[in-house]
C-alpha positions in Angstrom: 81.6 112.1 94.8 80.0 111.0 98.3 80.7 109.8 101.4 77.6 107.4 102.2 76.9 105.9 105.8 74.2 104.1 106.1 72.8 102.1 108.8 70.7 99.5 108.9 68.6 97.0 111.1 67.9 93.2 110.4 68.4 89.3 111.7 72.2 89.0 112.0 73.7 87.0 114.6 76.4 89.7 114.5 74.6 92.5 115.7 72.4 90.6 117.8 74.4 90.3 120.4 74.8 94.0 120.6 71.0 94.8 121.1 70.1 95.2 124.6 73.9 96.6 125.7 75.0 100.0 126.9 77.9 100.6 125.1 78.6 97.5 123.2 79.7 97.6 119.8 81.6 94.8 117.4 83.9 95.9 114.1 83.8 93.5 111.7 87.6 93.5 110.8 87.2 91.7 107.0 84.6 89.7 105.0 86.5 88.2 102.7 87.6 84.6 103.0 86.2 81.4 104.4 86.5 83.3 107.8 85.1 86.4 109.9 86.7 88.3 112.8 85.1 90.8 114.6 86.4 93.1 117.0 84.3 93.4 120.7 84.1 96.3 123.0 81.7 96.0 126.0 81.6 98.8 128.6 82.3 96.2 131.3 83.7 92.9 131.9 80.0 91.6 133.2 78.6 93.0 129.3 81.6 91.3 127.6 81.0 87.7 129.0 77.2 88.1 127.9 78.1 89.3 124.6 80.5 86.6 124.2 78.5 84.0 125.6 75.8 85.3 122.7 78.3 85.0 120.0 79.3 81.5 121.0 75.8 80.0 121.0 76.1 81.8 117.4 79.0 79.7 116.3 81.5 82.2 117.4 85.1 80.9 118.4 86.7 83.7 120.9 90.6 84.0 120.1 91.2 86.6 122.7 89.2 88.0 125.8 91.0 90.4 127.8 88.2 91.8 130.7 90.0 94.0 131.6 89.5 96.3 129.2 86.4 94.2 127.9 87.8 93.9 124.8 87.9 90.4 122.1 88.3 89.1 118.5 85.7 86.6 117.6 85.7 84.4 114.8 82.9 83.1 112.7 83.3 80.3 110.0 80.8 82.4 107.7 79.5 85.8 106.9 76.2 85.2 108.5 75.2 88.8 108.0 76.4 89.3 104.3 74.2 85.6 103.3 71.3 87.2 105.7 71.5 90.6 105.1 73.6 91.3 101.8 74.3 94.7 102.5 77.6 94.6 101.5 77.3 92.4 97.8 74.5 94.9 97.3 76.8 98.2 98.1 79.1 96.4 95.5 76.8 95.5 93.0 75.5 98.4 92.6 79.3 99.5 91.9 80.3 101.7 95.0 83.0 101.2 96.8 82.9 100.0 99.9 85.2 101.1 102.8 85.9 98.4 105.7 85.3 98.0 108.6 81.1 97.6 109.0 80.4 98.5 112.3 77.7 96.7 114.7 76.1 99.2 117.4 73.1 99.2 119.1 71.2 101.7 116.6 71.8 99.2 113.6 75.1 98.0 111.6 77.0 101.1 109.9 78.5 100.9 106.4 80.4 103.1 104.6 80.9 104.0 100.8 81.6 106.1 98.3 79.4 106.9 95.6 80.6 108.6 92.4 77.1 109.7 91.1 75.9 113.3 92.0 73.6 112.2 94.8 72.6 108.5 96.2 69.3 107.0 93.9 66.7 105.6 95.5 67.3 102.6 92.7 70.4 101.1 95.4 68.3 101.1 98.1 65.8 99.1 96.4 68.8 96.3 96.0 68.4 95.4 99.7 67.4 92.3 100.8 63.6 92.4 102.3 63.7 92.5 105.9 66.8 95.3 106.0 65.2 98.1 107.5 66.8 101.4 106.6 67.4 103.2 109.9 69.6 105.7 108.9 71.1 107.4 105.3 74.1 110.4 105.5 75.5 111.5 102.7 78.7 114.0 102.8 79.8 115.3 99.2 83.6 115.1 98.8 85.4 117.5 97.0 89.0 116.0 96.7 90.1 112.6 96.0 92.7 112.0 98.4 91.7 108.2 99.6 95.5 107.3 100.9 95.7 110.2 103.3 92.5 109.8 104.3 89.9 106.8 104.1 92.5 103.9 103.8 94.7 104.6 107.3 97.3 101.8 107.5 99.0 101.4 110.9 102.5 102.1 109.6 101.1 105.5 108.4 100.9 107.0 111.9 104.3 105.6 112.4 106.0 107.4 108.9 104.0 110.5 110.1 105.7 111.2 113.4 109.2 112.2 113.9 111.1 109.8 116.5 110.6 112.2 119.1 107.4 113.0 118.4 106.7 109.4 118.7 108.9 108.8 121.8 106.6 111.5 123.2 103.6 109.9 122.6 105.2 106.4 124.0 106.4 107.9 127.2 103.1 109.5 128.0 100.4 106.4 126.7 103.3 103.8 128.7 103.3 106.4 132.2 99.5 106.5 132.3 99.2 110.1 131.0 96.0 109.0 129.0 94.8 107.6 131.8 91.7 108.9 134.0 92.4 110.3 136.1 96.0 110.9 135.1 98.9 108.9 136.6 101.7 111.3 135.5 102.1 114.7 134.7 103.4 116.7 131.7 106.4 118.1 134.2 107.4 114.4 134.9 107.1 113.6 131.5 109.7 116.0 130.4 111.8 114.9 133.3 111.9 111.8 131.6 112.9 112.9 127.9 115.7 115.3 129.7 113.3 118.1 128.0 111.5 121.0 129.4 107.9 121.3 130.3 106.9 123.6 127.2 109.5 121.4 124.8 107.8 118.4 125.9 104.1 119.6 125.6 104.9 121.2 122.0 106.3 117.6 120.6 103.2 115.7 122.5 100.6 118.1 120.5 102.4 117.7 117.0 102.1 113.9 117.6 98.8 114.1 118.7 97.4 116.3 115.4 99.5 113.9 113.3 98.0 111.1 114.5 94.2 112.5 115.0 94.0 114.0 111.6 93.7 111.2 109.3 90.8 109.6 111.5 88.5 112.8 111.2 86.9 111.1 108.3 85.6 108.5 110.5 85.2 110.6 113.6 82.8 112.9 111.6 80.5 110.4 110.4 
């Protein structure tokens, strides 16, 4: 079994927006339904209100714009880019599994799949729609089958994983700023707080912090 990514370029009003921006990027959170809602990251509030103003004249509907950390959800009545580009009908016609979310940077839109054959034929690739330019195929072979514990990451997993004072560290220290740059507490204080030492308190924070960062590592690698 395989691990594909593959990115590619064409006309979507989705990634459109994106082309053109230093850091921006969108996650398309689902593509089922009537409805689409992407997520927006922009490296600035100036870059967000362009992007947005982009994906409005696109027939986006912003639910949520905080510019602070130029983050918003967007939604769209349609999949534009699964009626213009099919990338995603075509990843599961030719019967791979498809793993959410598709990813919009400025390189090209990233899927990811799995793909039970030995290696990845050139046969699927012929499936996409003309005008989907291939910008990029990765292919990492798999040699266990453990999908719950790592591909499908719910957000009440990272709760069930951490103890509760594992996760009380990890509160304390995202809540005082410790994540912060620069830094708006310290690992001293932060004990202070739990009524733990300075080693105690640094020992619970890294267990939380492997617990939490492990079953992301198949994204982060790709």
């Amino acid at each position: 079994m395989q691990l594909v990514t593959l990115v590619v370029r064409h006309s979507c009003p989705l990634s459109r927006s994106i082309v053109g921006t230093t850091h921006g990027r969108a996650i398309h959170l689902f593509h089922r339904g009537k409805r689409v809602m992407i997520e927006v990251h922009a490296r600035d509030a100036n870059e967000l209100v362009r992007m947005l103003s982009s994906y409005r004249r696109s027939g986006g509907e912003v639910l949520h714009e905080d510019e602070v950390r130029a983050i918003a959800l967007v939604r769209f009545p349609t999949c534009a880019c699964c009626h213009s580009g099919g990338v995603i009908p075509a990843i599961e016609g030719a019967g791979f599994l498809y793993l959410p979310p598709c990813r919009y940077l400025a390189e090209g839109e990233r899927y990811q799949f799995l793909v039970l054959e030995p290696r990845l034929t050139s046969s699927f690739l012929s499936r996409l729609r003309p005008g989907v330019e291939v910008v990029r195929v990765r292919t990492v072979t798999l040699n266990f089958l453990e999908m719950e514990n790592n591909y499908l990451v719910p957000v009440a997993m990272f709760s069930a994983l951490l103890t509760d004072r594992q996760r009380l560290a990890l509160v304390t220290g995202i809540l005082r700023g410790y994540y912060r740059i620069p830094r708006s507490v310290t690992t001293e204080e932060l004990a202070h707080d739990m009524g733990i030492s300075r080693p105690a308190y640094e020992a619970l924070l890294r267990k939380a912090e492997n617990k939490v960062i492990g079953p992301l590592l198949p994204y982060l690698a790709t």
